[in-house]
N, C-alpha and C positions, 0 to 999 in steps of 0.2 A: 163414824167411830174414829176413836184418837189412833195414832199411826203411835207406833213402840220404837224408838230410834236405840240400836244396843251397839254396844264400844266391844273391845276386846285388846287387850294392850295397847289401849290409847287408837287403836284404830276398829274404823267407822265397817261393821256389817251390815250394816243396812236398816233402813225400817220395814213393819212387819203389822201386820193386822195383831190382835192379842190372838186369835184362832193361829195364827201360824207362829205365834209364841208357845203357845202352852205345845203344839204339836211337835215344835223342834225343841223342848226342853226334855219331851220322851224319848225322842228319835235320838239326840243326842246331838241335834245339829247348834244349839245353844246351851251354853253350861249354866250350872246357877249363879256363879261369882261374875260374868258376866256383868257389865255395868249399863245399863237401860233408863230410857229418860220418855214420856210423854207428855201432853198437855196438863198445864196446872200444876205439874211438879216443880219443884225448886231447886231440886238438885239430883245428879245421877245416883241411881241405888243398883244394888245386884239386881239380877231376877231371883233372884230366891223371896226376897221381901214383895212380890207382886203374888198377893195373894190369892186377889180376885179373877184371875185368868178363866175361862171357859176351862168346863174339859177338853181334855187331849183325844182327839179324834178314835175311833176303837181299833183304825186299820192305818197304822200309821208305821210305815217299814222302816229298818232300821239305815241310818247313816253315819255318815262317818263324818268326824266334829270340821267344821268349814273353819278353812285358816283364811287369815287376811291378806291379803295378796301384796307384793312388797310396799315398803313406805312411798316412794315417790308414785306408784299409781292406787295408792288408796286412799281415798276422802275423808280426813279429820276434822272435826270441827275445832275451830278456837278452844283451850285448853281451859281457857278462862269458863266455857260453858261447862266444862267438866269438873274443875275446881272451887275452892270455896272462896277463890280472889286472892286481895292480897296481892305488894308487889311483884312478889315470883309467880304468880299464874299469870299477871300480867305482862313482866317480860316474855312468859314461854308463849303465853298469846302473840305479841309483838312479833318474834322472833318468826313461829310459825307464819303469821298472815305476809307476812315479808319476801318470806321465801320456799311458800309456796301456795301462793294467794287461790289459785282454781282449786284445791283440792279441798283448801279452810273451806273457802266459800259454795261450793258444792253439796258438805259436809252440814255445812251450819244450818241450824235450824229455823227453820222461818216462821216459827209460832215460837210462842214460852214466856212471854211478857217483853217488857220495855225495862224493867229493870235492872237484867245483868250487865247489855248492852251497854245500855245510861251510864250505870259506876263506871264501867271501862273506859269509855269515852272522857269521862269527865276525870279519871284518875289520872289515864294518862295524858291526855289534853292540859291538865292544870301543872300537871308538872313540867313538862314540855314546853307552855304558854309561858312561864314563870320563868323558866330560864330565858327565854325572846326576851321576856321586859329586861329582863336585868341589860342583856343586852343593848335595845333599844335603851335603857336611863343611861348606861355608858359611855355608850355614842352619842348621846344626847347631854351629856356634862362636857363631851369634849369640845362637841361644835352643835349647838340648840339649833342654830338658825339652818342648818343642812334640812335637820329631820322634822322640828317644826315650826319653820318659817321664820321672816327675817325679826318679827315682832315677839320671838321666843329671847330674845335677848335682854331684854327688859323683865323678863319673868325671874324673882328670886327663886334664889338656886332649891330652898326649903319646900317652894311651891312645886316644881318639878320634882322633885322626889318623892311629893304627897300624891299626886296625881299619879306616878307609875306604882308607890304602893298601893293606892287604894285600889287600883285598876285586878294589880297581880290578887287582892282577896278576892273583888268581886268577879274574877274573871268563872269561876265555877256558875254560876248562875247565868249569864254571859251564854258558856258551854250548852246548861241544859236548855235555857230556851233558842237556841240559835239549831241545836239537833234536831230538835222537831218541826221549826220553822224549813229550815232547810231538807228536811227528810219531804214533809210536806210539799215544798214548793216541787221536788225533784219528781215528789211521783205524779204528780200533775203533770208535769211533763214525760212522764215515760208512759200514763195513758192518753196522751197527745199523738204519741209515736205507736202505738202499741204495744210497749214491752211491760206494760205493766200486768202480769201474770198471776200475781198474788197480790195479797193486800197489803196495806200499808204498811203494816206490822215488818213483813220482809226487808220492803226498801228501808227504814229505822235501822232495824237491825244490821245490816249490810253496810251502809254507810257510816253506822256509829263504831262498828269493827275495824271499816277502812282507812277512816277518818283519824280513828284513836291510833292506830299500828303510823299510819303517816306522819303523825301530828311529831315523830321523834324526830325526824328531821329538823327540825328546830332546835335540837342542841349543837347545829354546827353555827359556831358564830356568824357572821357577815349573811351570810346566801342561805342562810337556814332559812329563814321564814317562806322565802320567794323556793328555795325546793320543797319547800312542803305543799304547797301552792299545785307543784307539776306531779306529783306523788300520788299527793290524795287524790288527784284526777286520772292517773292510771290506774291505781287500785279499787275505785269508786266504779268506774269502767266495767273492771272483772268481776267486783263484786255483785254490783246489780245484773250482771249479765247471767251470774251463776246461780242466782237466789229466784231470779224471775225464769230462771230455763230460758233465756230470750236469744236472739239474734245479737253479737255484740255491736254490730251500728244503730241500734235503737237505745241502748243508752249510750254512746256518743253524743246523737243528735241533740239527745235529751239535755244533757250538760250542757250542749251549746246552748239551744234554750235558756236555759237557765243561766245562764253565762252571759248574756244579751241583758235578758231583764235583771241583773244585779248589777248590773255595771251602773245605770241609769241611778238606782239606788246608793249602790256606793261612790258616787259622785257626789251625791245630795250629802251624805255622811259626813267625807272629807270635806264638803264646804263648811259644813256647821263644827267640824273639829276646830279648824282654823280658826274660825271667828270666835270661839271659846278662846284659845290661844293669844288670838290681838286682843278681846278684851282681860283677860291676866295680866296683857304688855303693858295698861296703861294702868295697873295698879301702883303707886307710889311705894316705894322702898323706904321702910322705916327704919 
């Protein structure tokens, strides 16, 4: 039976069987305006529009309506799962998983598609990314041969700013297959170690959260990219720790893992970046 997840001024009361829904909607321990989310929904609705509930139990004594206990120890999830998107649920998503990552991620839902996570991910990842290239072409018009090699010197100048354009369009597709790849490879390792608690769907979600809230770091120019690098891997940390219920050194390990076999990989990458790069160098300037 699907688990009833209900908000109440933005903060998380808990999930609930639909039997202890309809029972605390008499009781009065849940209102109807109330905002409520289960599986296969697409967005949060009151409980008033949950029509299909069981009956409410016949002996069900009365309460007194359950408040949320203060902000910093109650469990919100990403704003973004409560909103209909858009850059402002995105920033308020940013903002929240930043600062105060255990309560998002405790909060958040580990079933409800691939979907919401995806946009967020890739919304603010492309914007974020997009600002790095410009970056990167800037410092790459000042001195090529720093950033790509000494055979970048002979690349016209039109050729390198074709390359960082087309990169910053294509880099959205980039995002979405590199989430899932990466979500994938990580939870193979965190059933390696044992933390993997839930299924896939979880570790996706968690990381595309983490990943996207980190990925801002990369509007500080110079060091941005290389902190986003150590961010995402703290908040990647909390967050799979907090979606799997697990031990937090079993996703450590897991990262390391995974940190091992990409290296190998992104070795291979940078060799064939380069050798793209020398042969541009020996294209003739017309």
């Amino acid at each position: 039976m699907a688990m009833i997840f209900i908000n109440r001024n933005r903060q998380s009361l808990g999930q609930f069987t639909e039997q202890e829904v309809a029972d605390g909607l008499k009781s009065g321990q849940f209102l109807p305006d109330d905002l409520a989310w289960k599986e296969t929904m697409e967005s949060w609705k009151p409980l008033s529009t949950f029509t299909d509930l069981p009956p409410a139990s016949a002996n069900v004594p009365p309460q007194l309506v359950s408040e949320p206990k203060n902000e910093e120890a109650t469990a919100v999830e990403p704003a973004w799962e409560r909103g209909e998107g858009g850059i402002g649920t995105a920033y308020a998503s940013v903002k929240e998983i930043l600062s105060r990552p255990v309560q998002v991620f405790r909060a958040m839902p580990t079933e409800g598609g691939f979907g919401r996570p995806l946009k967020f991910y890739v919304l603010v990842g492309w914007i974020t990314g997009a600002v790095a290239i410009v970056y990167q072409a800037c410092a790459s018009a000042i001195n090529p041969e720093m950033f790509l090699g000494p055979e970048a010197k002979n690349v016209p100048m039109p050729a390198l700013v074709g390359i960082f354009v087309g990169f910053a369009i294509i880099l959205p597709v980039f995002l979405i297959i590199g989430s899932f790849v990466s979500s994938g490879v990580m939870h193979l390792a965190l059933m390696v170690v044992g933390g993997a608690k839930k299924p896939y769907e979880a570790t996706y979600r968690a990381l595309a959260y983490a990943s996207g809230a980190a990925s801002v770091a990369q509007l500080l120019p110079i060091c941005g990219s290389y902190l986003y690098t150590l961010v995402s891997l703290v908040y990647s940390v909390i967050a799979l720790k907090e979606a799997h219920r697990t031990e937090v050194w079993r996703p450590i390990v897991a990262i390391i893992l995974v940190i091992v076999f990409c290296c190998g990989i992104g070795i291979a990458l940078f060799a064939m970046a380069m050798g793209a790069v020398a042969a541009l160098g020996h294209v003739p300037v017309k």
